[in-house]
N, CA, C and O atoms as a GROMACS GRO file, in nm:
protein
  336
    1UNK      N    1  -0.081   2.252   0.628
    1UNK     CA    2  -0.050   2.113   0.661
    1UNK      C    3  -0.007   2.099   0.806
    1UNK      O    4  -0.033   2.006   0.883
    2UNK      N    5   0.071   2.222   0.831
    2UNK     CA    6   0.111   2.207   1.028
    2UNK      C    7   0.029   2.196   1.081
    2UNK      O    8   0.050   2.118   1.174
    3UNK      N    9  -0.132   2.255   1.078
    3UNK     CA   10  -0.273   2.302   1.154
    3UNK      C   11  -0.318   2.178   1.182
    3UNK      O   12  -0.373   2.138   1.284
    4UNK      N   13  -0.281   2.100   1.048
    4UNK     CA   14  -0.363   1.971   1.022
    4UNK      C   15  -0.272   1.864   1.135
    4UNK      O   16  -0.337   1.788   1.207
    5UNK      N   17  -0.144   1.864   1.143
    5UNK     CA   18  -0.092   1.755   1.171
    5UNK      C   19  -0.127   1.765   1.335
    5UNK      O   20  -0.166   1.678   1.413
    6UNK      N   21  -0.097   1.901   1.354
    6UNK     CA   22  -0.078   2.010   1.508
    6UNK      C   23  -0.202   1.930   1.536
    6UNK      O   24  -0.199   1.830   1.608
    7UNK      N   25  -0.334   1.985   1.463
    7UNK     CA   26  -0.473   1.930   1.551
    7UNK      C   27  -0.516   1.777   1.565
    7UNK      O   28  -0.624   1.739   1.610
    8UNK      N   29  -0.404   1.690   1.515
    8UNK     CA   30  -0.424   1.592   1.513
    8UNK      C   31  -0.383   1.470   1.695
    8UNK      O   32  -0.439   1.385   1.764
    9UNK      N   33  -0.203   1.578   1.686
    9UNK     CA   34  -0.156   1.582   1.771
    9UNK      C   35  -0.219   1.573   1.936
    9UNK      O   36  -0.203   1.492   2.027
   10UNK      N   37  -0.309   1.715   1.921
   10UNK     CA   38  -0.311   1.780   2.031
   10UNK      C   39  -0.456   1.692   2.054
   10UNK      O   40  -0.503   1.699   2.168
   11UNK      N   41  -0.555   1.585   1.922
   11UNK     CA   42  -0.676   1.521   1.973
   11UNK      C   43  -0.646   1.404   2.030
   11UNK      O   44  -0.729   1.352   2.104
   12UNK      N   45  -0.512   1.338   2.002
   12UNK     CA   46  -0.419   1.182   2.063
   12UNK      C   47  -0.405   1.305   2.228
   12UNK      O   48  -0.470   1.266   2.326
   13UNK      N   49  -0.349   1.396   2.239
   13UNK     CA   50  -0.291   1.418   2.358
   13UNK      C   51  -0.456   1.432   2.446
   13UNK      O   52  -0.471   1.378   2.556
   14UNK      N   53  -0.578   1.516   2.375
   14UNK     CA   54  -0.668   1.545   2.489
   14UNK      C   55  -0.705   1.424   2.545
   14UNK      O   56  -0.733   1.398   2.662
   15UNK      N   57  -0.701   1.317   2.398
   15UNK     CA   58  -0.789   1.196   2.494
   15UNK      C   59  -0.705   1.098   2.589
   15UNK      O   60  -0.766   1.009   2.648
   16UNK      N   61  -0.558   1.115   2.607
   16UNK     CA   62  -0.495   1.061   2.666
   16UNK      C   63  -0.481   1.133   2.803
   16UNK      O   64  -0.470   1.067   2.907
   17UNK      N   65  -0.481   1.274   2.804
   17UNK     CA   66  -0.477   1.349   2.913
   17UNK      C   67  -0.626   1.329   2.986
   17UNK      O   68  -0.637   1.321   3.108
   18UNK      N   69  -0.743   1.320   2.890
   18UNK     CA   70  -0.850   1.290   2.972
   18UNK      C   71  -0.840   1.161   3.051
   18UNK      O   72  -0.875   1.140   3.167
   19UNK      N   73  -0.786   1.082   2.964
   19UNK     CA   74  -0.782   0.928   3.048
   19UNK      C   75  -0.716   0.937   3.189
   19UNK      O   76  -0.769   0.900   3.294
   20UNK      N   77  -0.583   0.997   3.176
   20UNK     CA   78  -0.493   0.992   3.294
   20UNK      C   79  -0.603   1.087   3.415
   20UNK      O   80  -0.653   1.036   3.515
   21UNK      N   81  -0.617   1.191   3.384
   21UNK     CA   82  -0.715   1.259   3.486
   21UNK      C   83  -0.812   1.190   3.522
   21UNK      O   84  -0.801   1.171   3.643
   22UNK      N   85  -0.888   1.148   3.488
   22UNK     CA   86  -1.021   1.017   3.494
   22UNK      C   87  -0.998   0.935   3.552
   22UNK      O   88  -1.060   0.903   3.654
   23UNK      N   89  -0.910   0.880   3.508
   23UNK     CA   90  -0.890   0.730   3.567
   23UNK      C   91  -0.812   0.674   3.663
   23UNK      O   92  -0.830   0.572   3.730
   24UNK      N   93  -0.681   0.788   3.662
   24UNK     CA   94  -0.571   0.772   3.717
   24UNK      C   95  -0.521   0.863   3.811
   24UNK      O   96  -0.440   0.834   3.898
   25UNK      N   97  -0.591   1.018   3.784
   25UNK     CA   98  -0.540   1.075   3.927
   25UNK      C   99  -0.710   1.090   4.008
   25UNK      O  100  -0.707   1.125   4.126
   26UNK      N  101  -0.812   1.072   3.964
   26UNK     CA  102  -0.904   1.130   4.010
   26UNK      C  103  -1.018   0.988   4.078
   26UNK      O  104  -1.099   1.002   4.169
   27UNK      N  105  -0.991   0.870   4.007
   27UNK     CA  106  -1.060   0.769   4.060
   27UNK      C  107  -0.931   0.692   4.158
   27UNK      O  108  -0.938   0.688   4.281
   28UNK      N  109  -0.821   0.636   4.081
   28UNK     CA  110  -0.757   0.549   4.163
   28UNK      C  111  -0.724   0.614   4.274
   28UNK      O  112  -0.734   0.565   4.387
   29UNK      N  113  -0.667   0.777   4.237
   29UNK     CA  114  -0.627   0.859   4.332
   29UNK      C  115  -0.690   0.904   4.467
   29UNK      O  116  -0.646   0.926   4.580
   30UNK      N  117  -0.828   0.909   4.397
   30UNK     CA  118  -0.949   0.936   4.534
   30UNK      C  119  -0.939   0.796   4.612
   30UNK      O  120  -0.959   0.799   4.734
   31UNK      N  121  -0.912   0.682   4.554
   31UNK     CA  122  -0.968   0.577   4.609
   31UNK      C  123  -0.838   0.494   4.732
   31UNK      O  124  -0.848   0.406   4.818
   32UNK      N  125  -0.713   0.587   4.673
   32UNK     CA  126  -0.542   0.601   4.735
   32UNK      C  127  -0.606   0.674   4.853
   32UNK      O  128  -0.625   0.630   4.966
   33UNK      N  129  -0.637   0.800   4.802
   33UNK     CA  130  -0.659   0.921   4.961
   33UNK      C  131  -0.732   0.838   5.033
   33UNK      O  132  -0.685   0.784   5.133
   34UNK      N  133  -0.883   0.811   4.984
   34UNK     CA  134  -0.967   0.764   5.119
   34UNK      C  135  -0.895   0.655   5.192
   34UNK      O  136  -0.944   0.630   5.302
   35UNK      N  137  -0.758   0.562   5.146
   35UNK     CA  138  -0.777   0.468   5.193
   35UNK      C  139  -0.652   0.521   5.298
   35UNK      O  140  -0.648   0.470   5.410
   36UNK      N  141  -0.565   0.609   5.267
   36UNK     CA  142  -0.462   0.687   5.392
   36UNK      C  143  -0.578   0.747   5.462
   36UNK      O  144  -0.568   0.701   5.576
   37UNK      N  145  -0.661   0.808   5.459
   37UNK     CA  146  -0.760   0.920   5.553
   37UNK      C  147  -0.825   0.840   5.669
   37UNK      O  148  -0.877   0.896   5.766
   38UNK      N  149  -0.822   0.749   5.658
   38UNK     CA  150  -0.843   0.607   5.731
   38UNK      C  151  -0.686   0.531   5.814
   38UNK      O  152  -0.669   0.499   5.932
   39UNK      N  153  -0.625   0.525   5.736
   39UNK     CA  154  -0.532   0.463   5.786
   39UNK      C  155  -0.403   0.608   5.866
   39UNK      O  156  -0.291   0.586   5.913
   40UNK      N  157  -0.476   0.745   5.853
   40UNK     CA  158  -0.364   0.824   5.948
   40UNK      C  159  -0.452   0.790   6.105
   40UNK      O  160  -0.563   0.753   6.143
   41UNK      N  161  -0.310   0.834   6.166
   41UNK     CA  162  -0.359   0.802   6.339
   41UNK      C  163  -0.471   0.880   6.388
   41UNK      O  164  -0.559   0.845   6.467
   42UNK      N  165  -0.450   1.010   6.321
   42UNK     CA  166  -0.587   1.067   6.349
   42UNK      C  167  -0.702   1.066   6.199
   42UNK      O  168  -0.661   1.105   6.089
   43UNK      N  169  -0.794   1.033   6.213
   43UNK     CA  170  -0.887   0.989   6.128
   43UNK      C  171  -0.885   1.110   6.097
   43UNK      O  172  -0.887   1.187   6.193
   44UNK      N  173  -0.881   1.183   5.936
   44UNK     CA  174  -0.860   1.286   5.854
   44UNK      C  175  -1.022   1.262   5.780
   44UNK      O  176  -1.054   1.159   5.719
   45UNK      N  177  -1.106   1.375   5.800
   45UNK     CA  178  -1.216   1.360   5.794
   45UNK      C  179  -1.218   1.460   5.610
   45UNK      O  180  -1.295   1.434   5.518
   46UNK      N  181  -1.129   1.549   5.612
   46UNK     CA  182  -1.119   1.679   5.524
   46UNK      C  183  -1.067   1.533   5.400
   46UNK      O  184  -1.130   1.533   5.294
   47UNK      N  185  -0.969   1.432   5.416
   47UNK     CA  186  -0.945   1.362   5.313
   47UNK      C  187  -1.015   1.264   5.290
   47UNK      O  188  -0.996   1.221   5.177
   48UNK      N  189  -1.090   1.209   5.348
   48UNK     CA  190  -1.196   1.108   5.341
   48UNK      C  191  -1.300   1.176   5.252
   48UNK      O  192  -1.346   1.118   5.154
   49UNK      N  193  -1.351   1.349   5.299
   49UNK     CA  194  -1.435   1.370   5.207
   49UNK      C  195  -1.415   1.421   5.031
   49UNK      O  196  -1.498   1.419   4.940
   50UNK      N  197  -1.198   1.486   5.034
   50UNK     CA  198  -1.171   1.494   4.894
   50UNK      C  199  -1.169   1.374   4.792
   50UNK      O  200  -1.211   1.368   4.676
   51UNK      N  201  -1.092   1.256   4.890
   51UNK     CA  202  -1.099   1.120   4.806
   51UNK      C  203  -1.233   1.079   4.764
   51UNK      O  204  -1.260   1.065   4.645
   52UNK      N  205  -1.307   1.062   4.845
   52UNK     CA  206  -1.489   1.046   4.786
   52UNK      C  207  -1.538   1.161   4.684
   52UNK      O  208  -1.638   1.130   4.620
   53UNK      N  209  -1.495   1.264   4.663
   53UNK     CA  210  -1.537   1.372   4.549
   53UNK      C  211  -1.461   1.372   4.417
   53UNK      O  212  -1.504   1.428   4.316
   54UNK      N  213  -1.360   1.316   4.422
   54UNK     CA  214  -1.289   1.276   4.333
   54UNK      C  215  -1.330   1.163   4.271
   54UNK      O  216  -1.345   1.142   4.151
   55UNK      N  217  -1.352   1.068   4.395
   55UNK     CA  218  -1.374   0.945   4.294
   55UNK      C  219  -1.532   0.959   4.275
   55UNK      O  220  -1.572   0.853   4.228
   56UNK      N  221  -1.627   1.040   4.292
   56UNK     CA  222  -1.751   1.078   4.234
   56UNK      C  223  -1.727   1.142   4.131
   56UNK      O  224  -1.815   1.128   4.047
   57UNK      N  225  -1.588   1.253   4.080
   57UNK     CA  226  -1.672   1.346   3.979
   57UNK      C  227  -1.512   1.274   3.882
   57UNK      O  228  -1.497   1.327   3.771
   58UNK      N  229  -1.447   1.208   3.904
   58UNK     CA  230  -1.358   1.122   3.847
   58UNK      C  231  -1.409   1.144   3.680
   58UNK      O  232  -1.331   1.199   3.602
   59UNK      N  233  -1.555   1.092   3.629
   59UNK     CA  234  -1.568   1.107   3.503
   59UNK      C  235  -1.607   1.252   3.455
   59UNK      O  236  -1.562   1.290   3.347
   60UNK      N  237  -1.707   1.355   3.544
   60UNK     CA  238  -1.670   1.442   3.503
   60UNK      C  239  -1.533   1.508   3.464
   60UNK      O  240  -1.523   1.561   3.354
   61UNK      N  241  -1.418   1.508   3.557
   61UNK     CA  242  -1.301   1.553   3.541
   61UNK      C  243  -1.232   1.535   3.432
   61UNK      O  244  -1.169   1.625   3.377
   62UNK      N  245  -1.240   1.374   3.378
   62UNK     CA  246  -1.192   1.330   3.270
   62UNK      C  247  -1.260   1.380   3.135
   62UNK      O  248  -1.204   1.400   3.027
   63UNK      N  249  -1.410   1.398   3.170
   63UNK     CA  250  -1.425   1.488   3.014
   63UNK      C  251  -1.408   1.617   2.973
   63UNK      O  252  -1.414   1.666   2.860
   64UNK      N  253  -1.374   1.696   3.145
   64UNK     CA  254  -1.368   1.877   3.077
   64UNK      C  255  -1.228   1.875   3.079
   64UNK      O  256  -1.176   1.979   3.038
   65UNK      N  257  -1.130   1.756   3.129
   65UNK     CA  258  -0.980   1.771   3.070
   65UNK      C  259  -0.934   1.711   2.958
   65UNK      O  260  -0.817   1.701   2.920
   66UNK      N  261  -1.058   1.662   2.893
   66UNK     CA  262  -1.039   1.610   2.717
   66UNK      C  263  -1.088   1.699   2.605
   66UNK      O  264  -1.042   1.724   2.494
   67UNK      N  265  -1.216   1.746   2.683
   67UNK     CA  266  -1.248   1.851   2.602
   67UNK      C  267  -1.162   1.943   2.591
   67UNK      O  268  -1.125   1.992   2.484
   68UNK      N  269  -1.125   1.973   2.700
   68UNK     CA  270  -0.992   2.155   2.654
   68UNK      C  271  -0.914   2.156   2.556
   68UNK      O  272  -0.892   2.258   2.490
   69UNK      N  273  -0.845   2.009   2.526
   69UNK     CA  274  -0.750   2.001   2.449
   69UNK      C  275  -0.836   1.941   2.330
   69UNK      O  276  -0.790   1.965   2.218
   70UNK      N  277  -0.949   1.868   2.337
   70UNK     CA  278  -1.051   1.798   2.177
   70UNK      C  279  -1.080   1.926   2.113
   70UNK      O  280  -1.056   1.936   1.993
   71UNK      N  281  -1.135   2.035   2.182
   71UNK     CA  282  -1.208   2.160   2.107
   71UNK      C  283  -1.085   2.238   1.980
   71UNK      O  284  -1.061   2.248   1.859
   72UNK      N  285  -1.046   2.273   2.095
   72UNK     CA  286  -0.922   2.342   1.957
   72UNK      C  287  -0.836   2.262   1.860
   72UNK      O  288  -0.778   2.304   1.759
   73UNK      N  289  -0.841   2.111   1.923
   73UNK     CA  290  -0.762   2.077   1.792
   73UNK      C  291  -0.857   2.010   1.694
   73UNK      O  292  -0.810   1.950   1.597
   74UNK      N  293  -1.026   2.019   1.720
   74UNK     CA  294  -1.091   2.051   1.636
   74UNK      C  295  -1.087   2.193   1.524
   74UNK      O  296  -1.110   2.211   1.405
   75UNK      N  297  -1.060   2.246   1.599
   75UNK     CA  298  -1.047   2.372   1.515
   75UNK      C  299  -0.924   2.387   1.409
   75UNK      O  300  -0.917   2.448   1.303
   76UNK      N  301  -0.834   2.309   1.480
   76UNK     CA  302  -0.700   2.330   1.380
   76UNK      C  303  -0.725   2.197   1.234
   76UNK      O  304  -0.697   2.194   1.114
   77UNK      N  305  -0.768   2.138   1.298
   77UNK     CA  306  -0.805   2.012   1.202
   77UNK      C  307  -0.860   2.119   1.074
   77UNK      O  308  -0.806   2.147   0.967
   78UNK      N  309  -0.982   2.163   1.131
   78UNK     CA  310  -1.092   2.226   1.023
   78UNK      C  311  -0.974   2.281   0.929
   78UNK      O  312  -0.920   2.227   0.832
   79UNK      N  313  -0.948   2.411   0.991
   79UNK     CA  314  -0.847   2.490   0.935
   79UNK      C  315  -0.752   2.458   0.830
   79UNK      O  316  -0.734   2.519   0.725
   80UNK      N  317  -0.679   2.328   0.885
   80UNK     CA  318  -0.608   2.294   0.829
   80UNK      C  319  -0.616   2.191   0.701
   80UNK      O  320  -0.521   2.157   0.630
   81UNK      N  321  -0.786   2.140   0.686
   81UNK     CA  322  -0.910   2.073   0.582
   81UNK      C  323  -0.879   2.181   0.493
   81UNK      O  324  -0.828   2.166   0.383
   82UNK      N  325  -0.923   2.327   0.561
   82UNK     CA  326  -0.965   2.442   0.456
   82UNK      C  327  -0.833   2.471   0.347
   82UNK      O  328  -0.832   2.489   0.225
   83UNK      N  329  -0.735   2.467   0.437
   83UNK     CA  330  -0.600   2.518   0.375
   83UNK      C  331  -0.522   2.439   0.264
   83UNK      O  332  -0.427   2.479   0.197
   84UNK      N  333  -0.600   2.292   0.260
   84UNK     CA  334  -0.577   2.195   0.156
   84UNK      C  335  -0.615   2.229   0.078
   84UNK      O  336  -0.610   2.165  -0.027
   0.00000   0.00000   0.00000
């Protein structure tokens, strides 16, 4: 019954952790940097190009940091199906 509740847990946390990475450090965040990389006195060329890669792979990021935590608490789910 713990496996079950545990993998239930940890599938609310991947997809919330995917969201925040996605959406919130990797798009708004890229879109924060580019707009300081611009606005320092010397035009920061190295942050202009992380903020633009971020906010390009923004949705990749958000699904391999949902998946890490979706996979295994797939697994505990199962487990914890079987153990019923």
């Amino acid at each position: 019954m713990i496996k079950l509740i545990l993998g239930f847990l940890l599938f609310v946390f991947g997809i919330l952790f995917g969201a925040y990475v996605g959406i919130w450090w990797a798009f708004i965040g890229g879109i924060i940097l580019f707009i300081k990389a611009f606005q320092a006195d010397p035009i920061n060329a190295t942050w202009i190009a992380y903020g633009i890669a971020r906010v390009i792979f923004s949705g990749l990021l958000g699904w391999l940091s949902a998946v890490v935590c979706i996979l295994p608490s797939l697994l505990l789910i199962a487990k914890g199906i079987d153990e019923l």
